[in-house]
CHARMM-style PDB file with segment names, atoms N, HN, CA, C and O in Angstrom:
ATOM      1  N   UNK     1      31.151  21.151  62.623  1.00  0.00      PROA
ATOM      2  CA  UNK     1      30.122  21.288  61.602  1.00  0.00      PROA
ATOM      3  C   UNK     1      29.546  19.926  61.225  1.00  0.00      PROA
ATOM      4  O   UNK     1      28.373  19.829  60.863  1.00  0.00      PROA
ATOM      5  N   UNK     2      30.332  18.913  61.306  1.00  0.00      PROA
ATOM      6  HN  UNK     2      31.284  18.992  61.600  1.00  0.00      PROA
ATOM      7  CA  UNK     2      29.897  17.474  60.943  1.00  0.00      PROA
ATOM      8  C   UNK     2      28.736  17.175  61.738  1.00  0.00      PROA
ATOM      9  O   UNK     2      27.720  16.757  61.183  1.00  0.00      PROA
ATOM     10  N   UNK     3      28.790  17.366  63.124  1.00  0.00      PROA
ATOM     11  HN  UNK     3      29.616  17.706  63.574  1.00  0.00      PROA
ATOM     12  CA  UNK     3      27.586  17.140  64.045  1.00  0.00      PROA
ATOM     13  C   UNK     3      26.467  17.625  63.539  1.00  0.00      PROA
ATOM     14  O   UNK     3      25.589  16.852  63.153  1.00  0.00      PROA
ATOM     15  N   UNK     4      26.295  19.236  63.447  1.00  0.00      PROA
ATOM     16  HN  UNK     4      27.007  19.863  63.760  1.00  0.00      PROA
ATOM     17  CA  UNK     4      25.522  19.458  62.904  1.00  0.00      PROA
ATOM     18  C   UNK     4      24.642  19.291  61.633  1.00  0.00      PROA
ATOM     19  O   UNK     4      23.576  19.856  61.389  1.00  0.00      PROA
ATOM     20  N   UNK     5      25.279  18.448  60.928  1.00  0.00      PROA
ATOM     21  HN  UNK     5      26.145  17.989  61.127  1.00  0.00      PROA
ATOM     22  CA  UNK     5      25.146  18.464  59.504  1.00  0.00      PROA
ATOM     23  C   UNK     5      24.521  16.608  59.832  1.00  0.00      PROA
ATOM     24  O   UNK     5      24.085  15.870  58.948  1.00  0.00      PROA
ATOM     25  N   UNK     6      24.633  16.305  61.052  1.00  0.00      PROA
ATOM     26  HN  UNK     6      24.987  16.904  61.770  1.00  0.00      PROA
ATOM     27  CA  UNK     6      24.450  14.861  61.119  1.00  0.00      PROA
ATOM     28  C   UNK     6      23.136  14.784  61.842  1.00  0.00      PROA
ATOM     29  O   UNK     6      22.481  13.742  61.824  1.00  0.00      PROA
ATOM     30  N   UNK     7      22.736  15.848  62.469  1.00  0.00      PROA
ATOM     31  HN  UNK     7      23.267  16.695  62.483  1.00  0.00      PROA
ATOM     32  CA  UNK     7      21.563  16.035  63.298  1.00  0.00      PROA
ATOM     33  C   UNK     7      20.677  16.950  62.281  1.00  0.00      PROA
ATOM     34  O   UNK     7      19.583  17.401  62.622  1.00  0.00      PROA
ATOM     35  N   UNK     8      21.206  17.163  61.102  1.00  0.00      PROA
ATOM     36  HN  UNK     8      22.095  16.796  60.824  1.00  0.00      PROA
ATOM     37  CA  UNK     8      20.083  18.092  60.187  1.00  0.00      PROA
ATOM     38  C   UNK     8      20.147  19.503  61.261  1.00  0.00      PROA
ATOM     39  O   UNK     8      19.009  19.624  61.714  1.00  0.00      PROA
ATOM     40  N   UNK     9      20.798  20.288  61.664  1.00  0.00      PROA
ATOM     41  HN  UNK     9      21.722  20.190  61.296  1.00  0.00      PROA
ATOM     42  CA  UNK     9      20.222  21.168  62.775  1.00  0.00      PROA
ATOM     43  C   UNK     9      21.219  22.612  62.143  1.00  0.00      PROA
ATOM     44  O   UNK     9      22.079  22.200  61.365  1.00  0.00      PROA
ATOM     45  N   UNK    10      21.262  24.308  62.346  1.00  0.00      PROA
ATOM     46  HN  UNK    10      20.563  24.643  62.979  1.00  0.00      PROA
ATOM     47  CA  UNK    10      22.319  25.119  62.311  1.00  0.00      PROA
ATOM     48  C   UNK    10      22.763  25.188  63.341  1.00  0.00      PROA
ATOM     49  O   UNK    10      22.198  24.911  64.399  1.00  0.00      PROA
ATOM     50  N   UNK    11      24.253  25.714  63.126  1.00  0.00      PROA
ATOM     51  HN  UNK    11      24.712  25.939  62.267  1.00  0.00      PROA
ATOM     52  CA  UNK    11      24.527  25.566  64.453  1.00  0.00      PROA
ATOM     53  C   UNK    11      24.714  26.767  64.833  1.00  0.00      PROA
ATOM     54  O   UNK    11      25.834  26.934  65.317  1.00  0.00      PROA
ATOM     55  N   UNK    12      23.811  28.018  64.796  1.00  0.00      PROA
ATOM     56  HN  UNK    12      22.902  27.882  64.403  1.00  0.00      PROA
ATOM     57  CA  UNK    12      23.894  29.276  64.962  1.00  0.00      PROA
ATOM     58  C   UNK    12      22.668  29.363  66.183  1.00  0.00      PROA
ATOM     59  O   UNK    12      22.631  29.716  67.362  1.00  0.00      PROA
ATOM     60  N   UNK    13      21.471  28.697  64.938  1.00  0.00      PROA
ATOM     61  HN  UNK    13      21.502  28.410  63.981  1.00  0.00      PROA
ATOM     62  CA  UNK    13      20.087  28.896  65.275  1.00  0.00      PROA
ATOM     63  C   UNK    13      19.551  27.668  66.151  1.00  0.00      PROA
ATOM     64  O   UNK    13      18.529  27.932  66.784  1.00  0.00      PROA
ATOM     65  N   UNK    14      20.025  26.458  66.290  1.00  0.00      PROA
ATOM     66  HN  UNK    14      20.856  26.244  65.776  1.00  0.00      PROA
ATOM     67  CA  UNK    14      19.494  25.315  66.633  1.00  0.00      PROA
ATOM     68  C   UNK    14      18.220  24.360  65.572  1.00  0.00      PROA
ATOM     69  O   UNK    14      18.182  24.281  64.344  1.00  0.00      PROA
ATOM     70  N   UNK    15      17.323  23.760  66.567  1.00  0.00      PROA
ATOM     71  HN  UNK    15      17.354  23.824  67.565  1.00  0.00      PROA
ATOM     72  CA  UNK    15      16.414  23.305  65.673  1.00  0.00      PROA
ATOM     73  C   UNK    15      15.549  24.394  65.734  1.00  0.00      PROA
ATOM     74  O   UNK    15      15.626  25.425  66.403  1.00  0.00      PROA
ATOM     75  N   UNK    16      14.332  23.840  64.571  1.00  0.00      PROA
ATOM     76  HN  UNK    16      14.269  23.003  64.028  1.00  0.00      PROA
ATOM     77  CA  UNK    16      13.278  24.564  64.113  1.00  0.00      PROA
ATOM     78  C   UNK    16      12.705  24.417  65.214  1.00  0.00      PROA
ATOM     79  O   UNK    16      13.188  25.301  65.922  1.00  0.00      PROA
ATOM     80  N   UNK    17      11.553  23.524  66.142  1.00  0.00      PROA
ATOM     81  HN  UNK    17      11.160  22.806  65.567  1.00  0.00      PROA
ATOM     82  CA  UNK    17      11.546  23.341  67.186  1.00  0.00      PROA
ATOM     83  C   UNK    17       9.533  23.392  67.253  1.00  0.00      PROA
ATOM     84  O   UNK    17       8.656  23.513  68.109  1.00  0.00      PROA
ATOM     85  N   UNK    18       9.655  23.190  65.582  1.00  0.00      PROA
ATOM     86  HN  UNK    18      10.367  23.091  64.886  1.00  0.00      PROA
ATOM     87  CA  UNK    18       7.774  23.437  65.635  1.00  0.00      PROA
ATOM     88  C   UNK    18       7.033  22.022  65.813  1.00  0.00      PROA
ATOM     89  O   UNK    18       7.634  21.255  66.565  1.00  0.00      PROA
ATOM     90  N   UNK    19       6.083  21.637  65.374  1.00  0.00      PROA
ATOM     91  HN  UNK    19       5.594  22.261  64.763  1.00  0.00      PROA
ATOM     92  CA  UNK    19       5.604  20.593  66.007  1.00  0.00      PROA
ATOM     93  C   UNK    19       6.140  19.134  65.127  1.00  0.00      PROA
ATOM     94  O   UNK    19       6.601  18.079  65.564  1.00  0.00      PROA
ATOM     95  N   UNK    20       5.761  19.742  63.246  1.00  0.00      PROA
ATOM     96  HN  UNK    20       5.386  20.599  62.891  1.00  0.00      PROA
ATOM     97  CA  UNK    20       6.333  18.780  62.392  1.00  0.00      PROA
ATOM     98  C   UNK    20       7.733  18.677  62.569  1.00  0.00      PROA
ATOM     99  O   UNK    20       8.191  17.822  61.811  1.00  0.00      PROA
ATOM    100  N   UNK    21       8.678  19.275  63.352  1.00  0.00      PROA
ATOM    101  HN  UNK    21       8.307  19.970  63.968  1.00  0.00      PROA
ATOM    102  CA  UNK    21      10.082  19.471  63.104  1.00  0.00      PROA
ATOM    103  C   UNK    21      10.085  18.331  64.303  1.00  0.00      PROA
ATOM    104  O   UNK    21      10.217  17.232  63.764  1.00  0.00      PROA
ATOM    105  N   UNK    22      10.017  18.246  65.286  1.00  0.00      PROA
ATOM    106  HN  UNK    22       9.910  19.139  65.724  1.00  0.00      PROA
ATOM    107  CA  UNK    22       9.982  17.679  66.509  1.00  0.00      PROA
ATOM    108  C   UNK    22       9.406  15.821  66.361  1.00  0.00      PROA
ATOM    109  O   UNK    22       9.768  14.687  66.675  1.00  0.00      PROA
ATOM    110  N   UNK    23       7.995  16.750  65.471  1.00  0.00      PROA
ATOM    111  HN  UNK    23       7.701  17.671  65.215  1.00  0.00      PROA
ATOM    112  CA  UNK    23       7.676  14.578  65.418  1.00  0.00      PROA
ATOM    113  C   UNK    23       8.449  14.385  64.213  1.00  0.00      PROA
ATOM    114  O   UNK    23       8.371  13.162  64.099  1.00  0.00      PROA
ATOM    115  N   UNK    24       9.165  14.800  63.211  1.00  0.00      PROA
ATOM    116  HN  UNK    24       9.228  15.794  63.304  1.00  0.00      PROA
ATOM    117  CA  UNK    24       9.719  13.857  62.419  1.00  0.00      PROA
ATOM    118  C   UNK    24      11.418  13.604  62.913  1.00  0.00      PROA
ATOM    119  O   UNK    24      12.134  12.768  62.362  1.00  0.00      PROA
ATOM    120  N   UNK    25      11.875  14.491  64.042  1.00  0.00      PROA
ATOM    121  HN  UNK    25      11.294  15.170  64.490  1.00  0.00      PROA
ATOM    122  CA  UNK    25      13.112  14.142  65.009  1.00  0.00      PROA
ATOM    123  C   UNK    25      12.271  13.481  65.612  1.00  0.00      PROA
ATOM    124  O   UNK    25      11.656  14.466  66.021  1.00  0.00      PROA
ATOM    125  N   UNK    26      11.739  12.684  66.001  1.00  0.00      PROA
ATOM    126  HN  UNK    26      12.238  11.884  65.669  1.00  0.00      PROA
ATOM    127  CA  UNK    26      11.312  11.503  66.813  1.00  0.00      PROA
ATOM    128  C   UNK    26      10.819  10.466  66.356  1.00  0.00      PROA
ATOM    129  O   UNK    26      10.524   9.511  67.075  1.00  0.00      PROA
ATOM    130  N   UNK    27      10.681  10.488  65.302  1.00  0.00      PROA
ATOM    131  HN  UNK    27      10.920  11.264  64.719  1.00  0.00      PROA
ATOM    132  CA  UNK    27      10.474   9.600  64.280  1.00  0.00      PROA
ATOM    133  C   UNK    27      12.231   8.904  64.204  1.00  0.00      PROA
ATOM    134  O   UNK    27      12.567   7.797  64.625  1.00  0.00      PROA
ATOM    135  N   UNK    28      12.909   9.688  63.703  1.00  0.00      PROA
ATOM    136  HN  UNK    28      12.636  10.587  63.361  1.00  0.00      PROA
ATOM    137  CA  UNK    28      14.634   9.703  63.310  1.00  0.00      PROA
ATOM    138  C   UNK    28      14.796   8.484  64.546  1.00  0.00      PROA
ATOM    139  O   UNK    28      14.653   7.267  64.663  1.00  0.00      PROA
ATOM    140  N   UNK    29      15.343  10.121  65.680  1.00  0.00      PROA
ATOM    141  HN  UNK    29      15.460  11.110  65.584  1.00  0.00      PROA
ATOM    142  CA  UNK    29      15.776   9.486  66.532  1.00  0.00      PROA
ATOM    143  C   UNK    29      15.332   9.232  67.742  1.00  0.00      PROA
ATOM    144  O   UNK    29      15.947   9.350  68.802  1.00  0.00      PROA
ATOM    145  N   UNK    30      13.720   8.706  67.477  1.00  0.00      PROA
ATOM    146  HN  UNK    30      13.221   8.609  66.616  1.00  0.00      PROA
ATOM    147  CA  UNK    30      12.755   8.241  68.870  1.00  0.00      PROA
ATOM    148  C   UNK    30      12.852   9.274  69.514  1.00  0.00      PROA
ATOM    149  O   UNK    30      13.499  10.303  69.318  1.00  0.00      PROA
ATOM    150  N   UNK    31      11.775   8.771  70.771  1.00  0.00      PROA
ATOM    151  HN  UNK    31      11.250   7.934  70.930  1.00  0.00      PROA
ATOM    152  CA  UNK    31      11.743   9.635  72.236  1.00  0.00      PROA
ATOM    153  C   UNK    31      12.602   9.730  72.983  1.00  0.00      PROA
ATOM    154  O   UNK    31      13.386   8.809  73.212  1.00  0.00      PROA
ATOM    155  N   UNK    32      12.651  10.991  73.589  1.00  0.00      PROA
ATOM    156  HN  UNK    32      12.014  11.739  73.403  1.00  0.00      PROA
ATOM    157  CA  UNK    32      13.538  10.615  74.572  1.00  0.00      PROA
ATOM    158  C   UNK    32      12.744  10.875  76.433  1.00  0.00      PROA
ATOM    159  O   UNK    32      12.161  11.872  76.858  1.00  0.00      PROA
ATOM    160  N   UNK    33      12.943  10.000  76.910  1.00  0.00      PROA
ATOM    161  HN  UNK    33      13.417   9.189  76.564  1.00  0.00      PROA
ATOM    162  CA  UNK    33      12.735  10.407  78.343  1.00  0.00      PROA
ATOM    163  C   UNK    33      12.876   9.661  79.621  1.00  0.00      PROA
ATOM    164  O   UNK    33      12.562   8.494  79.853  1.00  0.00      PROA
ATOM    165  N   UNK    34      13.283  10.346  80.226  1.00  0.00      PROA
ATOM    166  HN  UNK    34      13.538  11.295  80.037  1.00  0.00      PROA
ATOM    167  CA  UNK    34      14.075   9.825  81.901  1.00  0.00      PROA
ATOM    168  C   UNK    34      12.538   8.877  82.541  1.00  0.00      PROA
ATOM    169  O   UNK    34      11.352   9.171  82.690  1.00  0.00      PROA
ATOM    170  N   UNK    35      13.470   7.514  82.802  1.00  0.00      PROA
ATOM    171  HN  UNK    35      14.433   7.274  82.681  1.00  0.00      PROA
ATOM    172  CA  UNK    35      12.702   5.960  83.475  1.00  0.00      PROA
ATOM    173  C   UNK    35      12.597   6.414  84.655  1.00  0.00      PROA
ATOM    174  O   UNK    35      13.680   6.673  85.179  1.00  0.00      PROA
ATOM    175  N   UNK    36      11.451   6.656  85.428  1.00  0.00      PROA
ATOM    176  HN  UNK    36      10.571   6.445  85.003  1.00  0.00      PROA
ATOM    177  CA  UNK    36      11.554   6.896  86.594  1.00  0.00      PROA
ATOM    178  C   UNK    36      12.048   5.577  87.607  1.00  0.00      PROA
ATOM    179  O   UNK    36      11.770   4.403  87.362  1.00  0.00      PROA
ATOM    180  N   UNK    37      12.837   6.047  88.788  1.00  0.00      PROA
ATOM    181  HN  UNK    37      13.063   7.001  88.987  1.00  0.00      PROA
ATOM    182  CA  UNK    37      13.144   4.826  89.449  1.00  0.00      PROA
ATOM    183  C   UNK    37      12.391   4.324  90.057  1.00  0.00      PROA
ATOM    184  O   UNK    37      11.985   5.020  90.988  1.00  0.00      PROA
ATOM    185  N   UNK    38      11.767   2.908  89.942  1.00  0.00      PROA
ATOM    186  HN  UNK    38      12.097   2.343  89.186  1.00  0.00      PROA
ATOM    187  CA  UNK    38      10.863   1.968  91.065  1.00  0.00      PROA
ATOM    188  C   UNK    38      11.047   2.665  92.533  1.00  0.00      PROA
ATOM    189  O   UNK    38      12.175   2.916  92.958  1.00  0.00      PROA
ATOM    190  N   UNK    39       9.456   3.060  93.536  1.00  0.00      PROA
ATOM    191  HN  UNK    39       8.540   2.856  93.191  1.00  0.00      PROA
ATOM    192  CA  UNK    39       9.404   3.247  94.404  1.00  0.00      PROA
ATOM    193  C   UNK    39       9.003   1.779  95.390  1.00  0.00      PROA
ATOM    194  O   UNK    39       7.944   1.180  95.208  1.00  0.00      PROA
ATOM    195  N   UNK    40       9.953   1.373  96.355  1.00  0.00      PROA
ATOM    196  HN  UNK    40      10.814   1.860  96.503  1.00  0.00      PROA
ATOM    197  CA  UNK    40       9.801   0.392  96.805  1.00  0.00      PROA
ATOM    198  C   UNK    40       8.708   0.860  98.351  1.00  0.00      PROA
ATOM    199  O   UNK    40       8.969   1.831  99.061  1.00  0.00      PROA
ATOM    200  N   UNK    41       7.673   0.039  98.556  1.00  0.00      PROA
ATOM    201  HN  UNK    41       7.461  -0.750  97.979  1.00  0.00      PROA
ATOM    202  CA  UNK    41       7.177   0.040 100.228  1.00  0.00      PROA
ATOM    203  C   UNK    41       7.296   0.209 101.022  1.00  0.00      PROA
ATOM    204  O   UNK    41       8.134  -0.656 101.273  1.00  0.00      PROA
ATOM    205  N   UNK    42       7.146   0.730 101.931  1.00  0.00      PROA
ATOM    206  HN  UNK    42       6.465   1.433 101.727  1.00  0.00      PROA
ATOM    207  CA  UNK    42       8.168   0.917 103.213  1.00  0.00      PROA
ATOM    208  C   UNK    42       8.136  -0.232 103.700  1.00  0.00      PROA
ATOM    209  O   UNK    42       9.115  -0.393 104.429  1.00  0.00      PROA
ATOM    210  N   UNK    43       6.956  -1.830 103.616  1.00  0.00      PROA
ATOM    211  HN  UNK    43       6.161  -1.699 103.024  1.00  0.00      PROA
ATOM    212  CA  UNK    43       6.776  -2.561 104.121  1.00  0.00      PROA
ATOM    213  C   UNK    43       8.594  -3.493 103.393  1.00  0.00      PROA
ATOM    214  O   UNK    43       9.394  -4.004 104.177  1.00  0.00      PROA
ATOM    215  N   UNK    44       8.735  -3.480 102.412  1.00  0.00      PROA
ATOM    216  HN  UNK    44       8.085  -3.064 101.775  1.00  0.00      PROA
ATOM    217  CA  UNK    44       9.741  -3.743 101.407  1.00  0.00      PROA
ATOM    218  C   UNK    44      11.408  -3.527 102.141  1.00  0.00      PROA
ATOM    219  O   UNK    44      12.366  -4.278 102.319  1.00  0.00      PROA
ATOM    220  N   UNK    45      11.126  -2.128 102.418  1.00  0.00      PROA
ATOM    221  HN  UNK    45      10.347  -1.517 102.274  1.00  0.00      PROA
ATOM    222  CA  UNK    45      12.580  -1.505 103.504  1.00  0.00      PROA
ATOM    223  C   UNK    45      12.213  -2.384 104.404  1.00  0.00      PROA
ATOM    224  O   UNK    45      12.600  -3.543 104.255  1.00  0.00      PROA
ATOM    225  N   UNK    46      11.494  -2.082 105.393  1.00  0.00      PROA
ATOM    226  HN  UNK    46      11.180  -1.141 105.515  1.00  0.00      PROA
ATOM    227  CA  UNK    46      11.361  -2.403 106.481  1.00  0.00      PROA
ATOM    228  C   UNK    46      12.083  -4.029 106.850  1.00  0.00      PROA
ATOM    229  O   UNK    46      12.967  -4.266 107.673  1.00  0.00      PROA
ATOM    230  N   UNK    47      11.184  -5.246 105.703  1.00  0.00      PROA
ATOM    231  HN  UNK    47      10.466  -5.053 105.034  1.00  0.00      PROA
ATOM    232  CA  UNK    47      11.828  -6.445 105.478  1.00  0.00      PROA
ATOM    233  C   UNK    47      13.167  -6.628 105.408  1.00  0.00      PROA
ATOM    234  O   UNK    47      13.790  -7.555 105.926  1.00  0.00      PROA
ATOM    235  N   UNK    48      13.713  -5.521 104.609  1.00  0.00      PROA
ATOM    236  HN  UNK    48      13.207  -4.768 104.189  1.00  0.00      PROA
ATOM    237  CA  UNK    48      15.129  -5.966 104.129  1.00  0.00      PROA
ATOM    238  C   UNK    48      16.022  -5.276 104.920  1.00  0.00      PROA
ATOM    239  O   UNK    48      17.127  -4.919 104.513  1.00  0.00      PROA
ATOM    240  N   UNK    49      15.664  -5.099 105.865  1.00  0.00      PROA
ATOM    241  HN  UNK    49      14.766  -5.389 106.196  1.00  0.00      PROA
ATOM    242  CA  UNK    49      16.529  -4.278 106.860  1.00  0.00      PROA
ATOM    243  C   UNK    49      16.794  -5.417 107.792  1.00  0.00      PROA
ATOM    244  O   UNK    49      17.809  -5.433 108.489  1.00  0.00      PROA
ATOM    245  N   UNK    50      15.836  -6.440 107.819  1.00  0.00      PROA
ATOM    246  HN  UNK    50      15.012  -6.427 107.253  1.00  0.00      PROA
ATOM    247  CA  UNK    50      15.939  -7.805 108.977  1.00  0.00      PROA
ATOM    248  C   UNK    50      16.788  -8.714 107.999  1.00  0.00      PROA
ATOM    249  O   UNK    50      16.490  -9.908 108.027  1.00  0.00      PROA
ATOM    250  N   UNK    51      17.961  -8.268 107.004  1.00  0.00      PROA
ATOM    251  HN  UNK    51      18.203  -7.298 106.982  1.00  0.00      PROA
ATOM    252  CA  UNK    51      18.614  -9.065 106.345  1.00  0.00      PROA
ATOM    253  C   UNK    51      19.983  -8.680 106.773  1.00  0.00      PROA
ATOM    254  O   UNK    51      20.864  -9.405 106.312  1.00  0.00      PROA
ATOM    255  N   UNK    52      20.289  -7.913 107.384  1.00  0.00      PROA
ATOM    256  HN  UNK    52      19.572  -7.324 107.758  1.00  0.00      PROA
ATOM    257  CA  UNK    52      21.397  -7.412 108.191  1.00  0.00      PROA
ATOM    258  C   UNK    52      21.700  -8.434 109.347  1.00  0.00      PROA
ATOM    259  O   UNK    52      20.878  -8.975 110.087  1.00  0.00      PROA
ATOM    260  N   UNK    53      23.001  -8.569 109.334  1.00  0.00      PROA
ATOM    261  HN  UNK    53      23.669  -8.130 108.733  1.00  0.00      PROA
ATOM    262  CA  UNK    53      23.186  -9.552 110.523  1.00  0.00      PROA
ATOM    263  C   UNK    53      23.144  -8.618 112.008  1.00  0.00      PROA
ATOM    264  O   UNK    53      22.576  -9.098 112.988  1.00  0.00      PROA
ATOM    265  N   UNK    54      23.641  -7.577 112.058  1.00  0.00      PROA
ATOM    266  HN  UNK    54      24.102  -7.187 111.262  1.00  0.00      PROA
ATOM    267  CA  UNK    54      23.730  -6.487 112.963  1.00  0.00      PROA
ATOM    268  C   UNK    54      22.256  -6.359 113.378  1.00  0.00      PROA
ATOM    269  O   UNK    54      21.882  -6.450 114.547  1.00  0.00      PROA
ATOM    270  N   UNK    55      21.637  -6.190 112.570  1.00  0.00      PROA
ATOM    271  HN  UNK    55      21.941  -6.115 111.620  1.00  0.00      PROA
ATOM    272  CA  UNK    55      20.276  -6.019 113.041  1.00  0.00      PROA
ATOM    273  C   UNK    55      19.700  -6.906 113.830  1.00  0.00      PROA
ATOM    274  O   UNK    55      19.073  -6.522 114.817  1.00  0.00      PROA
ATOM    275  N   UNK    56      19.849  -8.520 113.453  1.00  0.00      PROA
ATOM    276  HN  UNK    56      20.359  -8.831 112.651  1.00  0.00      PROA
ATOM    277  CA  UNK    56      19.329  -9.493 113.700  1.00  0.00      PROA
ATOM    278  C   UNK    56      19.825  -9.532 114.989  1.00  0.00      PROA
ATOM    279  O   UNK    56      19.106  -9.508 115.988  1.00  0.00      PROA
ATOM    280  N   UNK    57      21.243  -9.601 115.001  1.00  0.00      PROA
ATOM    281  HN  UNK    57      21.827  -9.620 114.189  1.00  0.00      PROA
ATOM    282  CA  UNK    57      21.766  -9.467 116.731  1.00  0.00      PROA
ATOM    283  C   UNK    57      21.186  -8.160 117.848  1.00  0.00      PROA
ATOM    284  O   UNK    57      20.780  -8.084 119.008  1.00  0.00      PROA
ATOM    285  N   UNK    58      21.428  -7.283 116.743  1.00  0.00      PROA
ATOM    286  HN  UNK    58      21.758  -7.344 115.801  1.00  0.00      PROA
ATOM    287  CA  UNK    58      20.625  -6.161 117.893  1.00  0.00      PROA
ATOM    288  C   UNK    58      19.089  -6.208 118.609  1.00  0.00      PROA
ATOM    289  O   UNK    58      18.718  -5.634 119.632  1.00  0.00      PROA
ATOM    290  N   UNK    59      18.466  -6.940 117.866  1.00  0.00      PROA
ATOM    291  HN  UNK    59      18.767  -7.407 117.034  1.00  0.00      PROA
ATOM    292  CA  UNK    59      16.730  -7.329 117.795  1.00  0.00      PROA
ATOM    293  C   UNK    59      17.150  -8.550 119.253  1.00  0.00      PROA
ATOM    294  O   UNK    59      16.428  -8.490 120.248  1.00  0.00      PROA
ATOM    295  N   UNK    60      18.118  -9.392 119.227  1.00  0.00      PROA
ATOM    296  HN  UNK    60      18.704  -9.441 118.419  1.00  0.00      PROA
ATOM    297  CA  UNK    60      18.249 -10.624 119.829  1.00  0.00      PROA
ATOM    298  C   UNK    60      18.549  -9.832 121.305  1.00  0.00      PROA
ATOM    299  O   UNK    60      17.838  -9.934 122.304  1.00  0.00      PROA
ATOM    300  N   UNK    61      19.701  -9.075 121.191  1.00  0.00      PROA
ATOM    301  HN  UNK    61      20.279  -8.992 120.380  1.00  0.00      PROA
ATOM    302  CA  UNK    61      19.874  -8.737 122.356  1.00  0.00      PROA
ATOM    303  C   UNK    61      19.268  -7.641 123.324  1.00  0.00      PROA
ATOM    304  O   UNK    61      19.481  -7.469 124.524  1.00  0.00      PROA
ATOM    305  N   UNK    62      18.386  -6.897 122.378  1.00  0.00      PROA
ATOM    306  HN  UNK    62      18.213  -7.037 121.403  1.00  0.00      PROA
ATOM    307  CA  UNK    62      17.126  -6.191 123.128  1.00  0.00      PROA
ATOM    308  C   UNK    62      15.785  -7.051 123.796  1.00  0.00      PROA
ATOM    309  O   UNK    62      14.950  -6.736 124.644  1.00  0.00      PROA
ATOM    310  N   UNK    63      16.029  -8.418 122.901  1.00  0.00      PROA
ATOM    311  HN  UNK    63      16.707  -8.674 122.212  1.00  0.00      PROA
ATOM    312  CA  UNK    63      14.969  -9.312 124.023  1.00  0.00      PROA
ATOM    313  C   UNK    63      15.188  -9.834 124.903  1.00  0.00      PROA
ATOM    314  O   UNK    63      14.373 -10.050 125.799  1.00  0.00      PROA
ATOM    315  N   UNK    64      16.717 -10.290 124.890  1.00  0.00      PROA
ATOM    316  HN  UNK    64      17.379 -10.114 124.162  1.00  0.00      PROA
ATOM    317  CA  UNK    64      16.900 -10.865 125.767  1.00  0.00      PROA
ATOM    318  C   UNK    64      17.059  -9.210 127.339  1.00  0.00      PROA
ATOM    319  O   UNK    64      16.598  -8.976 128.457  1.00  0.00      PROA
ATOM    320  N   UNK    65      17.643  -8.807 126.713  1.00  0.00      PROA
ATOM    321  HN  UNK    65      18.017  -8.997 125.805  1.00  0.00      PROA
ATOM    322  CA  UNK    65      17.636  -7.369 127.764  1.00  0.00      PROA
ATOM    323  C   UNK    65      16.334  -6.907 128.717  1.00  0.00      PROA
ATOM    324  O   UNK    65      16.208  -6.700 129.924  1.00  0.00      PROA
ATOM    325  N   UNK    66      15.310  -6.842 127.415  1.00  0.00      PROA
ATOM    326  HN  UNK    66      15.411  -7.010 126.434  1.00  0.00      PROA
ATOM    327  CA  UNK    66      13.883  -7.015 128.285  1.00  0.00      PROA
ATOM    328  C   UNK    66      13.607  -7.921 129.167  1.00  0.00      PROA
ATOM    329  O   UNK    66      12.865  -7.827 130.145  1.00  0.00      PROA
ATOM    330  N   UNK    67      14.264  -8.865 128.774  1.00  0.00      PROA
ATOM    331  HN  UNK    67      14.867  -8.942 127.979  1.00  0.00      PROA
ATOM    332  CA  UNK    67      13.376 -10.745 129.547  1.00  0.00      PROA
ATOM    333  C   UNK    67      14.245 -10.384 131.110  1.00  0.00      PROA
ATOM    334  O   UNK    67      13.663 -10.326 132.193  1.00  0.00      PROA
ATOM    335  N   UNK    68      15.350 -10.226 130.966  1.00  0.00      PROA
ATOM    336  HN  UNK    68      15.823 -10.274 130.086  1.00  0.00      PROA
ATOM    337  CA  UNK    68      16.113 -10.207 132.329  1.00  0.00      PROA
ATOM    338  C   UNK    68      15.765  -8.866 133.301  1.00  0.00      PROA
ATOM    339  O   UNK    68      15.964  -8.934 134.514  1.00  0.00      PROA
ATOM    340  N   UNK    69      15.290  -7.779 132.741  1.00  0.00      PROA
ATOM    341  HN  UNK    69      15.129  -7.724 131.755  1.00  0.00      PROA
ATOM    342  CA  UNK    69      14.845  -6.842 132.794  1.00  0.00      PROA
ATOM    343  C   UNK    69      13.615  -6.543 133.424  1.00  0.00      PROA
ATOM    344  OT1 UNK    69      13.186  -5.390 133.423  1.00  0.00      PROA
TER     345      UNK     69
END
């Protein structure tokens, strides 16, 4: 019951849920809403994929494979 009594809310019925009920809970206790995560470039992947040492060797030894090739 403490929760409820700490959020102003019943705990049968919930909130009121009308428009003044809502902006003055956001007033209280702000907005709430999910940060979307940064979409990175593919140009971005692509770069940071040549930060792999595996990679770097694999890139090395496909040229040299071609050249003898």
């Amino acid at each position: 019951m403490g929760l409820c009594q700490l959020v102003n809310t019943d705990k049968d019925s919930g909130i009121i849920g009308d428009m003044t009920d809502i902006k003055r809970r956001q007033e209280i206790y702000g907005r709430h809403f999910i940060a979307m995560p940064k979409i990175e470039s593919f140009i971005t992947l692509l770069a940071r994929q040549f930060e792999d040492t595996n990679v770097i060797f694999l890139m090395w030894a496909a040229t040299i494979y071609l050249g003898i090739s």
